[in-house]
N, C-alpha and C positions, 0 to 999 in steps of 0.2 A: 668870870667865875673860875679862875685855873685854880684845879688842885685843889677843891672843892672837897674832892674824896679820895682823897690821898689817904692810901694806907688800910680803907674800907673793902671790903670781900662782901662783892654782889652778886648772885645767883639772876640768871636771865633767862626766861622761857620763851618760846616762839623764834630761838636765833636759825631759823632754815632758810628762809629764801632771799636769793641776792637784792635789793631796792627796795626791801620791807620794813619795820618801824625796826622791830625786834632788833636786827642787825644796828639802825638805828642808834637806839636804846645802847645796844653796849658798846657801840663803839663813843658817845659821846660819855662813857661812864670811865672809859679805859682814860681819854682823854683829861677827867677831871682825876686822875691817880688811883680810881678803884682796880683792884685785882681780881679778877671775872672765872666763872662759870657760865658757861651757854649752852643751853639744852633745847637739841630740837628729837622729833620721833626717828628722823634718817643719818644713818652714819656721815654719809659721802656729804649731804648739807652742813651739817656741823662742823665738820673738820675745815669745808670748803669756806665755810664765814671765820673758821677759826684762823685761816691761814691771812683770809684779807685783812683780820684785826692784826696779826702780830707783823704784817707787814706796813701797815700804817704806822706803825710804831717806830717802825728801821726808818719810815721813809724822814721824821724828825727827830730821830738820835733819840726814842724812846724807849725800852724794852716793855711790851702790853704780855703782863702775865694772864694766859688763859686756860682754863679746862675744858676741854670739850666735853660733853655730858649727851648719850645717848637713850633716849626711855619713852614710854607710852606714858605720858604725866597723866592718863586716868586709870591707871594702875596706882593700886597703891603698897605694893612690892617695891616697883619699880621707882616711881617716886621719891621714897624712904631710903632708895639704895642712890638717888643722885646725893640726896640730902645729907648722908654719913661719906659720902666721896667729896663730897664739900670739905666735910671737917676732917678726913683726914689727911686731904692736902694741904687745908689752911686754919685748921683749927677752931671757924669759926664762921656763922654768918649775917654780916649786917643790914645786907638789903635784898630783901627779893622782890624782882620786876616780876609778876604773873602778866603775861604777854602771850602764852600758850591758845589756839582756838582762831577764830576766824568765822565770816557766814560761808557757808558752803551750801543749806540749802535754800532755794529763795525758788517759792512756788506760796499758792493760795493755803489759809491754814485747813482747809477742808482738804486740801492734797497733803498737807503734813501725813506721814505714817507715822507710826508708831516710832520707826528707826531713824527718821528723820528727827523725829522731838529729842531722842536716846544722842542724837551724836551730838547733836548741836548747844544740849544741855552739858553733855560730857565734857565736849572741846572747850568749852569756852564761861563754864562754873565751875562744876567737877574738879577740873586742873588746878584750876584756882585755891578751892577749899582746899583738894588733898594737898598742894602746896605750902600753901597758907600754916595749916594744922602741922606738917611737920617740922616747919622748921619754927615756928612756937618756940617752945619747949630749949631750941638751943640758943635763941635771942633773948630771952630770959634768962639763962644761965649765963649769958656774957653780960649782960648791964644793958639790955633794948634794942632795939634795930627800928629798919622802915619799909613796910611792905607796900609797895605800889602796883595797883592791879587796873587793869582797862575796861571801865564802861566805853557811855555811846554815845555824844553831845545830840541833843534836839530830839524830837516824839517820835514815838515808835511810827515805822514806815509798813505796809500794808508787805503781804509775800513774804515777812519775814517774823512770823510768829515765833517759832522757837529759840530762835538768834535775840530777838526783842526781851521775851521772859528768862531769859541767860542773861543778859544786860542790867535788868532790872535786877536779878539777882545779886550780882559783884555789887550792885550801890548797897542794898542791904548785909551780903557779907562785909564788906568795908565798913560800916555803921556797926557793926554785931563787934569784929576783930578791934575796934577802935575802944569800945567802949573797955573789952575786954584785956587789952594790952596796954589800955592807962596806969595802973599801978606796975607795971612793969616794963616802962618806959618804950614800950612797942607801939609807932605810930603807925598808922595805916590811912590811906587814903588810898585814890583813881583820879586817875584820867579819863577825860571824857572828850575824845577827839571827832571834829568833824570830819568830810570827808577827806582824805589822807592821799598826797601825793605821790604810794607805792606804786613801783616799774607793773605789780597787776592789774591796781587801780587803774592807769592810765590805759592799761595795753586793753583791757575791758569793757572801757566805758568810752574812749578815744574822744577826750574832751577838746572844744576849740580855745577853751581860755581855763588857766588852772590859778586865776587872781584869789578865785574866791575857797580854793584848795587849800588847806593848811599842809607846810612843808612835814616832813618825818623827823628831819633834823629838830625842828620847833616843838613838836613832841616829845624828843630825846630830851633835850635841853628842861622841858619842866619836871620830866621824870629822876634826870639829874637832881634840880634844884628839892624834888620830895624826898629825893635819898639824902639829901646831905645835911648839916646840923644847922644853914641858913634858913630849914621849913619846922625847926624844934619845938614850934608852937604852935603848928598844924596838924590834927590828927582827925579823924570820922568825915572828912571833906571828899567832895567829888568835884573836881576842877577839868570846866571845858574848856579845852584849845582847839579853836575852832579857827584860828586865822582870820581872813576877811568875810568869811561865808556862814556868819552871825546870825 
């Protein structure tokens, strides 16, 4: 698939922690020619993934153009203010990975609070939408894009109420933005990964066998193939990459 996205400007959320998808995601993006933005909530993370991309780059005589982008993506200020620093470094935007969010709380839904339903909706819709809705408007003005956003492959899991109906959410925004960006040639789909071979996953769950783990690289690689003009006849789809662990 080399060079896939040669010459396409992708917007990346969730690019913060080292062995994560996010990181992932843009560096298999850099690799197929796209010219990148990556936004996470912390400075020193962002720069710190920004520097491992533009050094993968030297290490095969590539140069990996990047923006760092720093924001609370459920602000939607701040949001709106990655989305115009997009365009005026590059004039334009073709694909946004919504990758922004994670579970963080996992307890019984009768222990959910209030602030627990608030964050975990936030982190991991919220971001999505206000991401989603802004950059709209500028994929439209340029001739269509491809927004790829992360559900959850296989049935909701117990402990994880608010994480679950966040998930279920992105399928129905995905379905909603699809229908919506057909006559303006904006595709939209997700990923729907199973459990995922991040350096937290493992350091968390301290697996003895990770066959049935789907790689992050492997995820990187379909979210490639939904950015690029090889998936032009794919759009309101939710595709699980689950690996072996089916």
């Amino acid at each position: 698939m080399s060079g896939i996205l040669k010459g396409k400007v992708a917007l990346v959320t969730g690019v913060s922690g080292s062995g994560q998808v996010g990181q992932a995601v843009a560096q298999a993006m850099a690799e197929q020619g796209a010219v990148l933005g990556v936004v996470a909530r912390t400075q020193t993370n962002v720069e710190t993934r920004t520097e491992e991309l533009r050094r993968s780059g030297t290490r095969v005589m590539r140069v990996i153009r990047v923006l760092p982008l720093t924001a609370d993506l459920t602000n939607e200020t701040e949001v709106n203010q990655v989305v115009d620093r997009m365009i005026s470094e590059y004039g334009r935007i073709e694909i946004l990975v919504n990758l922004a969010g994670g579970l963080t709380r996992y307890k019984p839904a009768a222990e959910h609070t209030l602030e627990d339903w608030q964050h975990e909706m936030g982190n991991n819709l919220l971001t999505a939408f206000l991401c989603s809705r802004s950059v709209f408007p500028r994929m439209r003005d340029s001739g269509g894009g491809s927004i790829i956003n992360f559900a959850r492959a296989g049935l909701p899991q117990a402990n994880m109420v608010a994480y679950n109906c966040a998930k279920a959410g992105i399928e129905a925004l995905t379905r909603t933005l699809a229908l919506e960006g057909k006559d303006a040639a904006i595709r939209v789909n997700a990923v729907a990964p199973g459990l995922v071979d991040t350096e937290s996953n493992i350091a968390a769950m301290k697996p003895k066998d990770l066959k049935r783990w789907v790689k992050r690289q492997d995820i990187a690689q379909a979210a490639a193939f939904l950015a690029s003009d090889a998936s032009a006849g794919i759009t309101g789809q939710v595709i699980p990459v689950t690996g072996l662990g089916i």
